[in-house]
Z-matrix of the N, CA and C atoms (Angstrom, degrees):
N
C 1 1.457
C 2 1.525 1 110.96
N 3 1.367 2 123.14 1 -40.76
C 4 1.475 3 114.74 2 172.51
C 5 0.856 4 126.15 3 -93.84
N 6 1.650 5 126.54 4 7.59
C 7 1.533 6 120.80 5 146.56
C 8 1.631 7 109.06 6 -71.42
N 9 1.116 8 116.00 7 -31.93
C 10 1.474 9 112.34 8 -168.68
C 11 2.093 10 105.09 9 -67.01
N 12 1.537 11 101.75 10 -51.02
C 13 1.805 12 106.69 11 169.47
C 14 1.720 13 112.51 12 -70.78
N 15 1.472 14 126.58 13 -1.50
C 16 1.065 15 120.08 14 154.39
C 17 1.468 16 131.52 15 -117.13
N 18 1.221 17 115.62 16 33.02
C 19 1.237 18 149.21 17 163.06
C 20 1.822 19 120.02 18 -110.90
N 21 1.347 20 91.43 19 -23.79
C 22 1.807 21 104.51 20 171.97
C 23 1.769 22 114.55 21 -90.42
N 24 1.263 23 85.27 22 -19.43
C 25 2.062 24 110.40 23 169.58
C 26 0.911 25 110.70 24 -74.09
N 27 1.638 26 137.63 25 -48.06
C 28 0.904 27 158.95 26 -165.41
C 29 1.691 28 106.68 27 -74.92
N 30 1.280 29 116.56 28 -47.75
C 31 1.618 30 139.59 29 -147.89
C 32 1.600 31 76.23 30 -70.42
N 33 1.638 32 93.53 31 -71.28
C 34 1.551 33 107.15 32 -157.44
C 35 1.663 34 112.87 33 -53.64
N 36 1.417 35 112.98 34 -44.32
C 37 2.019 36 115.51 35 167.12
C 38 1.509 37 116.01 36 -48.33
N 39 1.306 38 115.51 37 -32.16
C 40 1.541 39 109.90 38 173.85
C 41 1.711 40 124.54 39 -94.83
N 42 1.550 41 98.71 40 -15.02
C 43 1.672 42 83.54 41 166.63
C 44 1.675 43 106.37 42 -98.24
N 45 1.218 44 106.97 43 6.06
C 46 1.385 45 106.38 44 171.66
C 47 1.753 46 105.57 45 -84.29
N 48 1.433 47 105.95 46 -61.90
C 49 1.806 48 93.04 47 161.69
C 50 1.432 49 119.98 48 -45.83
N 51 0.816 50 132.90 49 -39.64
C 52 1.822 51 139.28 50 -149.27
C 53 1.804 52 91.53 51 -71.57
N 54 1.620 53 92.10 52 -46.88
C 55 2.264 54 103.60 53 -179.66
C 56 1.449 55 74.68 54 -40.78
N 57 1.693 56 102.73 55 -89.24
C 58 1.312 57 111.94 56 -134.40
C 59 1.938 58 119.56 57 -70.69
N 60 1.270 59 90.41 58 1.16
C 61 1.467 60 83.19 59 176.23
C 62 1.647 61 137.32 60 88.13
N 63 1.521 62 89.11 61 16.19
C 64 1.730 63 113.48 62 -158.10
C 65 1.904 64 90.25 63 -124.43
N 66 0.848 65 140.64 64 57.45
C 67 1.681 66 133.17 65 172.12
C 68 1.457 67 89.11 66 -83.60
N 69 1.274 68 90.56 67 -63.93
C 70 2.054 69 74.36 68 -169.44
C 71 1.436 70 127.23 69 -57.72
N 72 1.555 71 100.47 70 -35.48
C 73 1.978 72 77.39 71 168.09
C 74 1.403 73 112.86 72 -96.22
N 75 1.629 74 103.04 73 18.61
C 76 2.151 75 81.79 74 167.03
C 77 1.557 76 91.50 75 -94.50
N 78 1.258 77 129.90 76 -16.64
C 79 1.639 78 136.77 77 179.12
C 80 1.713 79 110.34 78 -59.40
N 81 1.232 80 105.59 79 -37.27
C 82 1.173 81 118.75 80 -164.40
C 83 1.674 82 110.50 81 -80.52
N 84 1.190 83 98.56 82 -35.73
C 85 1.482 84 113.40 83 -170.95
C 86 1.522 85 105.31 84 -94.17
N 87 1.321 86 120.02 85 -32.84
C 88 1.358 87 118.90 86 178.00
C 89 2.229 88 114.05 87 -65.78
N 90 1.292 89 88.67 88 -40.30
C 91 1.271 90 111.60 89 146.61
C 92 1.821 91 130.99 90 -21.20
N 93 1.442 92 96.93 91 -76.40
C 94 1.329 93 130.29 92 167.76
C 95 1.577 94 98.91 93 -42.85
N 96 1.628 95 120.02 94 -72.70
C 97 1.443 96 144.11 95 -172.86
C 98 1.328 97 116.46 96 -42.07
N 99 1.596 98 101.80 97 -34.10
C 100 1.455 99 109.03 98 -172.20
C 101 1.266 100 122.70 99 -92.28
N 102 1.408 101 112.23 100 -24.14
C 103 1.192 102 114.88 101 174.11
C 104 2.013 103 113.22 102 -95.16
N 105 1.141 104 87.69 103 -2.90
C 106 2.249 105 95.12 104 172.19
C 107 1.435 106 90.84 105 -73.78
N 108 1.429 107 118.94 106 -47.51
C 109 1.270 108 122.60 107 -168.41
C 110 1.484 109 128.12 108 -59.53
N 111 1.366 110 93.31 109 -44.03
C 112 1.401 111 110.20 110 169.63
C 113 1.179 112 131.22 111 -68.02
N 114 1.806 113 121.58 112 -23.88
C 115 1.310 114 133.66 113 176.06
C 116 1.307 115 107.77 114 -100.48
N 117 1.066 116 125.03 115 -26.35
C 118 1.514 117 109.45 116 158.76
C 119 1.578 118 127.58 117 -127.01
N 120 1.395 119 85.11 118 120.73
C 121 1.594 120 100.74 119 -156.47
C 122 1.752 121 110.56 120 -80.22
N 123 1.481 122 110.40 121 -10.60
C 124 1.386 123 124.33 122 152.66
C 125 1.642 124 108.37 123 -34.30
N 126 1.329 125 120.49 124 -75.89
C 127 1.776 126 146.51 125 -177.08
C 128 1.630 127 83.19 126 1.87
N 129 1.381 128 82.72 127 -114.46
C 130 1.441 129 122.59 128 -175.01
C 131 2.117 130 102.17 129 -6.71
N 132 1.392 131 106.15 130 -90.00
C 133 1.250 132 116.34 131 173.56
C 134 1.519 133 118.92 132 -12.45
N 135 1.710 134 111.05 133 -64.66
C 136 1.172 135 127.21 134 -164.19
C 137 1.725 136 107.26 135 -73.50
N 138 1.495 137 101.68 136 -40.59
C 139 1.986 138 114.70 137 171.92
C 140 1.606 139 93.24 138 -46.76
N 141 1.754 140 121.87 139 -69.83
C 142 1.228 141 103.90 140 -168.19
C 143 1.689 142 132.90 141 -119.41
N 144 1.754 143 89.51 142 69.11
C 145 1.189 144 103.10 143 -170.57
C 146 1.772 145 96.64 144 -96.08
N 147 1.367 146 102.60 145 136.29
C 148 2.048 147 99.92 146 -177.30
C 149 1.600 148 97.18 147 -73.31
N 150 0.813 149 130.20 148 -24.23
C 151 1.470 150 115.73 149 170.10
C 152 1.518 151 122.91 150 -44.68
N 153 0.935 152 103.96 151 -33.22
C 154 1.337 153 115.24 152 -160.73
C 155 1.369 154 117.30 153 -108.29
N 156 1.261 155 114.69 154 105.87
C 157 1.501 156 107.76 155 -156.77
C 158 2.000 157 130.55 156 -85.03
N 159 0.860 158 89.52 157 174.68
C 160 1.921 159 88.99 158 -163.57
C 161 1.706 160 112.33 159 -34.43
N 162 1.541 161 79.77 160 -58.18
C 163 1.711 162 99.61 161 -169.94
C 164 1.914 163 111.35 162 -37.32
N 165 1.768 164 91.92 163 -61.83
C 166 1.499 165 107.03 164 -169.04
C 167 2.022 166 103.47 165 -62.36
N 168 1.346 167 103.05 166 -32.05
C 169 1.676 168 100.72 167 176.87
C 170 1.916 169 119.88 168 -61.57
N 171 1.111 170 99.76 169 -35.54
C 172 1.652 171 131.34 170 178.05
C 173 1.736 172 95.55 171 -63.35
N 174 1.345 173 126.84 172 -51.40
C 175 1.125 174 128.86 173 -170.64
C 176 1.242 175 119.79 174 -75.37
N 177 1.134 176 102.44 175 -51.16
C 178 1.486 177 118.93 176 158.73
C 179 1.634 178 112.16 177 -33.86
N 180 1.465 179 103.92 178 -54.46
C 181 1.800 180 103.93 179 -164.81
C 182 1.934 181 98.15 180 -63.99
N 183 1.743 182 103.78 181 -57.31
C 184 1.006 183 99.64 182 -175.44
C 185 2.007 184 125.33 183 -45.12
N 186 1.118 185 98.26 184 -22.23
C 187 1.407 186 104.17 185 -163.09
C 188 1.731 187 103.21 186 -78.19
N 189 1.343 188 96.73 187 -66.08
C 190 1.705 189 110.44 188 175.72
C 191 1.576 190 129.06 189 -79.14
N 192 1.483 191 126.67 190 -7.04
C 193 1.381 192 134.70 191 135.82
C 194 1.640 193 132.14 192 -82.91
N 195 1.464 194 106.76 193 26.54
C 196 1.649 195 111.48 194 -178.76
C 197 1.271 196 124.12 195 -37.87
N 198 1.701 197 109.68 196 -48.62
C 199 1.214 198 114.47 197 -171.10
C 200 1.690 199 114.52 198 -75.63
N 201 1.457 200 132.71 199 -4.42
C 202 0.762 201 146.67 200 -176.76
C 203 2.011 202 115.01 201 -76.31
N 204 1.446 203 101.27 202 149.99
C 205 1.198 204 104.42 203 -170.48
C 206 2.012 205 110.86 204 -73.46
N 207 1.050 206 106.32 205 176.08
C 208 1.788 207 96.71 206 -149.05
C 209 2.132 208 72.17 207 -87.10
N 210 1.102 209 123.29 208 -28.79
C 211 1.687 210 106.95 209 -173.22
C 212 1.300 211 121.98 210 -77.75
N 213 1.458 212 108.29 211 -18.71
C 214 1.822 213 117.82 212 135.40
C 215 0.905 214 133.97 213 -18.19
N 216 1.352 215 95.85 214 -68.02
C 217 2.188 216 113.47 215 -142.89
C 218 1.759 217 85.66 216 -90.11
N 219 1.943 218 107.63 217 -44.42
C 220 1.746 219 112.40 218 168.47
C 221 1.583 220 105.73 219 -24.39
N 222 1.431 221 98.48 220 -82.67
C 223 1.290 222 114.95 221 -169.11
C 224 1.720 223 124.40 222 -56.51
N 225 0.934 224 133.46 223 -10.38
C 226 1.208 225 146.99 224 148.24
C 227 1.664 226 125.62 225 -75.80
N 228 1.963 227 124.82 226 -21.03
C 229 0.829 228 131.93 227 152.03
C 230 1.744 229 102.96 228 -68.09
N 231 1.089 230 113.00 229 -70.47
C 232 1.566 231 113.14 230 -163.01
C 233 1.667 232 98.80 231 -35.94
N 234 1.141 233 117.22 232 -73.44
C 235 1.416 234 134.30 233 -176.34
C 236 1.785 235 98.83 234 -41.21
N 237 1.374 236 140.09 235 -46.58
C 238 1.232 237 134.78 236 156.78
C 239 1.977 238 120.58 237 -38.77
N 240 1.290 239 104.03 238 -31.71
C 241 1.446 240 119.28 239 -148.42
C 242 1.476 241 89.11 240 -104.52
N 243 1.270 242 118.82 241 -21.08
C 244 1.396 243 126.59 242 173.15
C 245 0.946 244 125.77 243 -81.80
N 246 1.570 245 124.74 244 -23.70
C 247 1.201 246 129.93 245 -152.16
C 248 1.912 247 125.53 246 53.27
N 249 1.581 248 99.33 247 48.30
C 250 1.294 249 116.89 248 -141.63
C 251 2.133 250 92.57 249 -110.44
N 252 1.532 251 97.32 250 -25.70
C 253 1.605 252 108.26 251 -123.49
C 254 1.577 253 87.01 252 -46.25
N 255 1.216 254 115.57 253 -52.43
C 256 1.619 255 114.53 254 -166.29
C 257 1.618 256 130.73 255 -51.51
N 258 1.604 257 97.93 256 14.46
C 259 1.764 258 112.86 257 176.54
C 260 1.750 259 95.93 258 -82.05
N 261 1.485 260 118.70 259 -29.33
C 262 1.549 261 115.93 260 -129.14
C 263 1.997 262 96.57 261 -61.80
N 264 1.545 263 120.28 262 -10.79
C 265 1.520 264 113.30 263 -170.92
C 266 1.879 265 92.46 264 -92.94
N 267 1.103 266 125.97 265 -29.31
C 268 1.507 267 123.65 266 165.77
C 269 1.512 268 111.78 267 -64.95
N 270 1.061 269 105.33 268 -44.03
C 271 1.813 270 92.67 269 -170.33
C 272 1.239 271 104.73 270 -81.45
N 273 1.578 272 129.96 271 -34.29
C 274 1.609 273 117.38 272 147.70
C 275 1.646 274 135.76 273 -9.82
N 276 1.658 275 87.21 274 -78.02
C 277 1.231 276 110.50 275 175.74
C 278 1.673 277 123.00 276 -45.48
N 279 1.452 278 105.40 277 -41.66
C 280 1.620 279 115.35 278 -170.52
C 281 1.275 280 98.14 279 -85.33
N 282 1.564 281 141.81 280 -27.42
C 283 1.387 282 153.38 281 161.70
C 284 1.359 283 105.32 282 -54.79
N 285 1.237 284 141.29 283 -59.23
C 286 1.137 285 138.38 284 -173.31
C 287 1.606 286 118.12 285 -82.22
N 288 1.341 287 105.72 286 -21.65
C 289 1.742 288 106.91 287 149.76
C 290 1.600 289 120.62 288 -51.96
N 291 1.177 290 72.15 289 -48.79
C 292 2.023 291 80.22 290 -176.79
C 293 1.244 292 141.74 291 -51.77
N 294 1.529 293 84.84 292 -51.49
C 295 1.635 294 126.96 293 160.21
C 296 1.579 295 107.11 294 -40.42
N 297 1.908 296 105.64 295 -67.52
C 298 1.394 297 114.97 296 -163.63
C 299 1.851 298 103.38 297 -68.50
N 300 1.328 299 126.43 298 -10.74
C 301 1.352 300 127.44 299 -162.80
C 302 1.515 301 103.01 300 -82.19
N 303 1.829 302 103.85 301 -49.48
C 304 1.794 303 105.63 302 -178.33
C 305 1.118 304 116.40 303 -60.44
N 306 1.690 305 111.28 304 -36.14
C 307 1.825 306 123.52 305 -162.07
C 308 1.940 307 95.66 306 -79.06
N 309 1.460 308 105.11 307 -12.99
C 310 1.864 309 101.63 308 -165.31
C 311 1.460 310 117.51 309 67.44
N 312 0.861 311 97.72 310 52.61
C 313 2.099 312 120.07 311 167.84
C 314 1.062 313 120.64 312 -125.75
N 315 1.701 314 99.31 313 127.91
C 316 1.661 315 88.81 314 175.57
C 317 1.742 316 112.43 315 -108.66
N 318 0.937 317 113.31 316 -172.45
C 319 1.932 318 104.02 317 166.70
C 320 1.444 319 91.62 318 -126.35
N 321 1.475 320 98.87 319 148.57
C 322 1.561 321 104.15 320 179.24
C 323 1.465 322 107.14 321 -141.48
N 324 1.290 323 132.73 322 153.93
C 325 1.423 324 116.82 323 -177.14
C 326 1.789 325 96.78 324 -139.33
N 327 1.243 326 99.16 325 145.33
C 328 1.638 327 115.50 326 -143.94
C 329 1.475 328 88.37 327 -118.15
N 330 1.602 329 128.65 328 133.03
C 331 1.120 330 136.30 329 164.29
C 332 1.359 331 107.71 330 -89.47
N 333 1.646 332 120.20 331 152.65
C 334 1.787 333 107.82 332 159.12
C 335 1.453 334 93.92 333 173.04
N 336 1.306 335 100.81 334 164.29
C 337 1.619 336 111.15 335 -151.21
C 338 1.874 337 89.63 336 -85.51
N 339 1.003 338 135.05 337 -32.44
C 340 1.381 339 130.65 338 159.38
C 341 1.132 340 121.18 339 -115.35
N 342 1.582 341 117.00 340 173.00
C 343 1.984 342 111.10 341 -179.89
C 344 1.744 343 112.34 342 -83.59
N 345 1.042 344 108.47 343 129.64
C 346 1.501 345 131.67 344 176.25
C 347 1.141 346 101.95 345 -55.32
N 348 1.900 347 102.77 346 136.84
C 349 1.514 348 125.12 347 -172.79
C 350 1.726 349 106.41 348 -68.90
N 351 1.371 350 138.14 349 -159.26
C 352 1.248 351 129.88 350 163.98
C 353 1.342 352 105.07 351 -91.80
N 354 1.316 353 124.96 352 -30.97
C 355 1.848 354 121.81 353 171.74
C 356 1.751 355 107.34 354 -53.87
N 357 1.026 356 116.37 355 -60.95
C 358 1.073 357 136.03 356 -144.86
C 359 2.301 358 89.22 357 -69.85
N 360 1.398 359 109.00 358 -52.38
C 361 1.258 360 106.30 359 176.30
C 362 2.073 361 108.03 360 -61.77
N 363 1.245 362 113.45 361 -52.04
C 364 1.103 363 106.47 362 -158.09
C 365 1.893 364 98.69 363 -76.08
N 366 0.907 365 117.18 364 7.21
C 367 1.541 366 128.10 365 178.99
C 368 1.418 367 108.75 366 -94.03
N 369 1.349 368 118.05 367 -22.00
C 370 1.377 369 139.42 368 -156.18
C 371 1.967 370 90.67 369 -102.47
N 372 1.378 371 91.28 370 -51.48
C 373 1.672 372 95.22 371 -175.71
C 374 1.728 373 111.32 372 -60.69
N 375 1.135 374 106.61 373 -18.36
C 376 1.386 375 113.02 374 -145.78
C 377 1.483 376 87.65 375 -86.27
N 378 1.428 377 113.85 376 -59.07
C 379 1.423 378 133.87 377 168.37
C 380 1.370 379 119.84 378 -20.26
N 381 1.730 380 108.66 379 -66.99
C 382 1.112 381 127.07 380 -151.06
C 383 1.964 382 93.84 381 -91.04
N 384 0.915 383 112.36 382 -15.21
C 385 1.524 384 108.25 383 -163.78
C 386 1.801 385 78.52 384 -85.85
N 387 1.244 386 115.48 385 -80.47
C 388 1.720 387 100.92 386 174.94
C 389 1.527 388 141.10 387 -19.21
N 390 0.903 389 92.61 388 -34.82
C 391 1.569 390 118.56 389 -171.61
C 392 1.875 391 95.09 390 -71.31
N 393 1.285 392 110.49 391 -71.47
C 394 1.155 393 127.01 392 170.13
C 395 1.410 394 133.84 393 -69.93
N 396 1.099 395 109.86 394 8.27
C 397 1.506 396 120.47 395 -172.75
C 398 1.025 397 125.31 396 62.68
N 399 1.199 398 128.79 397 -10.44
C 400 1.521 399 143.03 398 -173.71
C 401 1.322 400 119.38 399 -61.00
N 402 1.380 401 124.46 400 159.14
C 403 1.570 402 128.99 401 -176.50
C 404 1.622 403 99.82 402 -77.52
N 405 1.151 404 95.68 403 -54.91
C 406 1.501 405 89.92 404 -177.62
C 407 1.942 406 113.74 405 -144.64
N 408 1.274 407 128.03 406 163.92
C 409 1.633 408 116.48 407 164.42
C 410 1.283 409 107.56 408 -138.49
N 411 1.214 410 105.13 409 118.69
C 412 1.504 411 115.75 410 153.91
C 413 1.121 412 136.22 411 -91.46
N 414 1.633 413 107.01 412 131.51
C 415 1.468 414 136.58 413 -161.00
C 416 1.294 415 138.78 414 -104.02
N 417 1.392 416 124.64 415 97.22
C 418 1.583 417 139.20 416 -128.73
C 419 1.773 418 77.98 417 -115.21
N 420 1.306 419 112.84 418 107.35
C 421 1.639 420 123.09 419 -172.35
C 422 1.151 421 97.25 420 -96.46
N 423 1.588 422 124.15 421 130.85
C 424 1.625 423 133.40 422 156.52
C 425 0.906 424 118.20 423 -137.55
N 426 1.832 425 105.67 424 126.34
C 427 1.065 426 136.86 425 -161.81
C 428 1.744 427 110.17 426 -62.51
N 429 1.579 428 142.69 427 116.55
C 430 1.409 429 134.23 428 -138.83
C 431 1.843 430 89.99 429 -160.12
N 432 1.436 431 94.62 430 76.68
C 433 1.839 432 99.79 431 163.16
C 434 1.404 433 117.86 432 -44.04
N 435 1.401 434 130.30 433 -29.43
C 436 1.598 435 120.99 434 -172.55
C 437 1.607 436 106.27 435 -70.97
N 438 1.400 437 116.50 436 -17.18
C 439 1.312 438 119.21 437 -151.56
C 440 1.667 439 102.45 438 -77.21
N 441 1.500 440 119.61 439 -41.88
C 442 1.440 441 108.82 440 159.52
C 443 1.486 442 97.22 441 101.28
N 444 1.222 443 140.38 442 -72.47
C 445 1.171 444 135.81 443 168.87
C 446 1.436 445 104.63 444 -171.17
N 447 1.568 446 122.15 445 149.52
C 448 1.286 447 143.68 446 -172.49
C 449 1.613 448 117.57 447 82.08
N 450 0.888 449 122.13 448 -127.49
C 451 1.713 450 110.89 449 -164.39
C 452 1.521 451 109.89 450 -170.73
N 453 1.943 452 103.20 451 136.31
C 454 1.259 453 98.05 452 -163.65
C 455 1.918 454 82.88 453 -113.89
N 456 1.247 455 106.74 454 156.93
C 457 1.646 456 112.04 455 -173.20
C 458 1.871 457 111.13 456 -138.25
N 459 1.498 458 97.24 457 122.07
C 460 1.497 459 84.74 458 172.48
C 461 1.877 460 110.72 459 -137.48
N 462 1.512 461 82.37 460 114.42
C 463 1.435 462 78.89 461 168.17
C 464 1.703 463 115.06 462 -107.37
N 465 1.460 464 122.51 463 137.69
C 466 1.317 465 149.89 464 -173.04
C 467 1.732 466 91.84 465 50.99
N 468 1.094 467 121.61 466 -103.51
C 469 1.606 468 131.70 467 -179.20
C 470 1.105 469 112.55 468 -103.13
N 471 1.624 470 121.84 469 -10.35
C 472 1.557 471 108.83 470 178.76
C 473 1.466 472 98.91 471 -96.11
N 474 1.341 473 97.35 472 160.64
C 475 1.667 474 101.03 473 -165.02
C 476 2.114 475 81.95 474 -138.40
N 477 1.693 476 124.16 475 140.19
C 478 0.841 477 120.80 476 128.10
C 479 1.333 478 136.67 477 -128.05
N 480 1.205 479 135.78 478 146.99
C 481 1.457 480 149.56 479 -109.38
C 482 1.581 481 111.63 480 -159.08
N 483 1.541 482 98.66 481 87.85
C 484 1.631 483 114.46 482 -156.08
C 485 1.617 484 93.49 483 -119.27
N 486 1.143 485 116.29 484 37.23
C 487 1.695 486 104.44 485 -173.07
C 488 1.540 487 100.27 486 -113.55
N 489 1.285 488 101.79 487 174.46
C 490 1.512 489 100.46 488 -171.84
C 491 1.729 490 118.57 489 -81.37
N 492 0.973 491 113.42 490 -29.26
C 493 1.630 492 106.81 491 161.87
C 494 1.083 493 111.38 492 -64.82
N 495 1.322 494 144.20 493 -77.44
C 496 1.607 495 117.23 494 159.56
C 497 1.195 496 136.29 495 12.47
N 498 1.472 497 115.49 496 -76.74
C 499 1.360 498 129.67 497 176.22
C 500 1.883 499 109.46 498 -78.52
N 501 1.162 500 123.23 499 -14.87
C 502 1.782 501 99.92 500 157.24
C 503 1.472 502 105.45 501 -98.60
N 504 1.640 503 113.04 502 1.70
C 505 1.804 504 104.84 503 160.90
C 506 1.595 505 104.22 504 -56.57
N 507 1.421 506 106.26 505 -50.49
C 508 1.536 507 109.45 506 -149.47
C 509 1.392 508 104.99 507 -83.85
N 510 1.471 509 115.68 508 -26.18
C 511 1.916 510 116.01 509 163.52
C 512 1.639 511 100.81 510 -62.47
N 513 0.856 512 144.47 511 -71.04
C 514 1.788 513 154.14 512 -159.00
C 515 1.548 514 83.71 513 -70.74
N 516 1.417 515 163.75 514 22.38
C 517 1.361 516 156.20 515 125.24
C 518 1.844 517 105.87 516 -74.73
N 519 1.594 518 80.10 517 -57.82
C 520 1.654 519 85.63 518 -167.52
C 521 1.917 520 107.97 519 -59.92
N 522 1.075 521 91.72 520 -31.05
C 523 1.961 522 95.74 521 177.57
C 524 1.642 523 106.46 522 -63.98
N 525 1.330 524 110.86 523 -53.76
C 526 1.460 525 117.41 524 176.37
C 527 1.242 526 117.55 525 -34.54
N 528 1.467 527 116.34 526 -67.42
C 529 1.320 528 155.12 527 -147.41
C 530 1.968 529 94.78 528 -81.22
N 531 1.475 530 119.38 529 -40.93
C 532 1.213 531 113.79 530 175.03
C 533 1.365 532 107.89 531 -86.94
N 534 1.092 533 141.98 532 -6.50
C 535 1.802 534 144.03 533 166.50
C 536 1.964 535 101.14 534 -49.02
């Protein structure tokens, strides 16, 4: 249920950029938002603690999101006033899908037993943006000891899976399977 009302958060922030002509810096800043959020895990808690009342939460935003655009700091009051605040890393997320869908970007996140050189990623982008038709994909690399060697890749729900456990999964099937 609150992916679905933070996906309707989301809907409404981008045809509100799209009017005004600002996606990329509400992209940019939502960006910014998501990762404050993410590093301090205080945020969230303290935004919707009932102790703490509307007014002083509102003040708070205004004070420590200054640099932020006023349909921001809006939208982070409303979502305060809602008792909403703890959507704000979902409605990010579904915003910056959106974002990446018009511009033709995808995000992809890359498994591998160590972190990828800059050839090796932008070779990967090059690949995967073809593959997918896309303008471009960006590739959020994590580092994954089980993987053993080669690289597991998932973009949205498709996942492909070029690593070496994989491939003696699929020999030790095929051995099975010919018994």
């Amino acid at each position: 249920m609150s992916e679905v009302v933070a996906n309707r958060y989301a809907e409404a922030l981008f045809q509100l950029g799209d009017e005004k002509g600002i996606l990329e810096q509400l992209a940019s800043e939502f960006h910014v938002l998501k990762s404050i959020f993410d590093e301090n895990e205080q945020l969230a808690p303290f935004l919707e603690h009932p102790r703490v009342n509307n007014d002083r939460k509102k003040a708070f935003i205004d004070e420590v999101f200054q640099g932020f655009s006023n349909d921001v700091i809006n939208t982070m009051k409303l979502l305060i006033t809602r008792d909403r605040i703890g959507l704000v890393p979902s409605i990010t997320d579904h915003f910056t899908r959106m974002v990446n869908d018009v511009k033709g970007i995808a995000e992809a996140k890359v498994y591998s037993v160590r972190e990828l050189s800059d050839d090796e990623r932008k070779q990967l982008e090059e690949t995967f943006a073809k593959r997918f038709n896309k303008q471009a994909v960006k590739i959020q690399t994590i580092v994954d000891p089980s993987v053993l060697g080669g690289i597991k890749l998932q973009i949205g729900n498709t996942i492909y899976d070029g690593t070496i456990s994989a491939k003696l999964r699929r020999i030790e099937r095929n051995v099975v399977t010919a018994d």
